[in-house]
C-alpha positions in Angstrom: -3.5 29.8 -19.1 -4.0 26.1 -20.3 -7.3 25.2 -20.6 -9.0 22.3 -18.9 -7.6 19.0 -20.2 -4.2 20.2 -18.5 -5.6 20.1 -15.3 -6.1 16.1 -15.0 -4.5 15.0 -12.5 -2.5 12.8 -14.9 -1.5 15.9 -16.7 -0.4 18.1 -13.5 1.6 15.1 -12.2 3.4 15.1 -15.6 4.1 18.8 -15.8 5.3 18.7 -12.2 7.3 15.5 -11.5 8.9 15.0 -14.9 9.1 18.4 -16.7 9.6 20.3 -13.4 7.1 22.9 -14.8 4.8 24.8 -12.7 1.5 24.6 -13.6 -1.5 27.5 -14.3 -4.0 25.2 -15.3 -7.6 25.2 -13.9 -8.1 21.7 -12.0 -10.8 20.2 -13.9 -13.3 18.8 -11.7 -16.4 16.9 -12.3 -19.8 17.5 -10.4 -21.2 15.4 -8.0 -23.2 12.5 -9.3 -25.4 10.2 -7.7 -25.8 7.5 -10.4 -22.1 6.4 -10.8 -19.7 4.8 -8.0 -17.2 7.2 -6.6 -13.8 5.9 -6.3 -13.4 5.4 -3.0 -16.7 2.6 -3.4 -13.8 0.6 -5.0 -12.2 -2.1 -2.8 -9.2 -3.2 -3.7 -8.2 -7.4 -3.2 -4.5 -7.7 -3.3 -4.6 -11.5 -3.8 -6.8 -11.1 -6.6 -5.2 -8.2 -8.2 -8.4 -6.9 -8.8 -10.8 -3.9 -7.5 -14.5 -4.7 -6.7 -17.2 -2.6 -7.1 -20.0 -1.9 -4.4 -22.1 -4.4 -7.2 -19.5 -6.9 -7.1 -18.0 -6.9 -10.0 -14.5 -7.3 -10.8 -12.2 -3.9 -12.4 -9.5 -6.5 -13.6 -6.5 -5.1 -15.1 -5.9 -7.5 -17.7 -8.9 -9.8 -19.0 -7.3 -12.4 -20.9 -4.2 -14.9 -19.7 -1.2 -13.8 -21.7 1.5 -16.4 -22.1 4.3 -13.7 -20.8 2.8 -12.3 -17.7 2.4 -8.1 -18.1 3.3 -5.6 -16.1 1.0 -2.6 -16.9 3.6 -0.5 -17.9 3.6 0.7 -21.4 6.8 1.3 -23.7 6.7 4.6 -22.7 6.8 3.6 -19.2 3.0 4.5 -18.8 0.8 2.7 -16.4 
């Protein structure tokens, strides 16, 4: 059995959709909170490109103007 960092969603994805492994990893989960946002408090703005928290605030995926636009995706074709 894996231990828990295998069991990110990230991670299970990987195993399953690229390495065609079955997983036996416990899912790691984190407890309830009340003092941070959940994700589904996140509304995304597809003209902006951007998510906005229930405070207002803009998640932006790049921060700076880049002279060649970016894509997200990494060399390793990570997002």
């Amino acid at each position: 059995m894996g231990d828990t960092a295998y069991g990110t969603a990230e991670m299970l994805a990987w195993m399953v959709d690229e390495q065609q492994i079955e997983p036996h990893a416990p899912v790691w989960e984190q407890p309830e909170r009340e003092d941070v946002f959940k994700r589904s408090d996140f509304v995304f703005d597809e003209a902006s490109d951007v998510f906005r928290c229930p405070g207002g605030k803009e998640l932006r995926r790049f921060w700076r103007e880049y002279k060649t636009p970016r894509t997200g995706i990494t060399k390793a074709g990570d997002m």
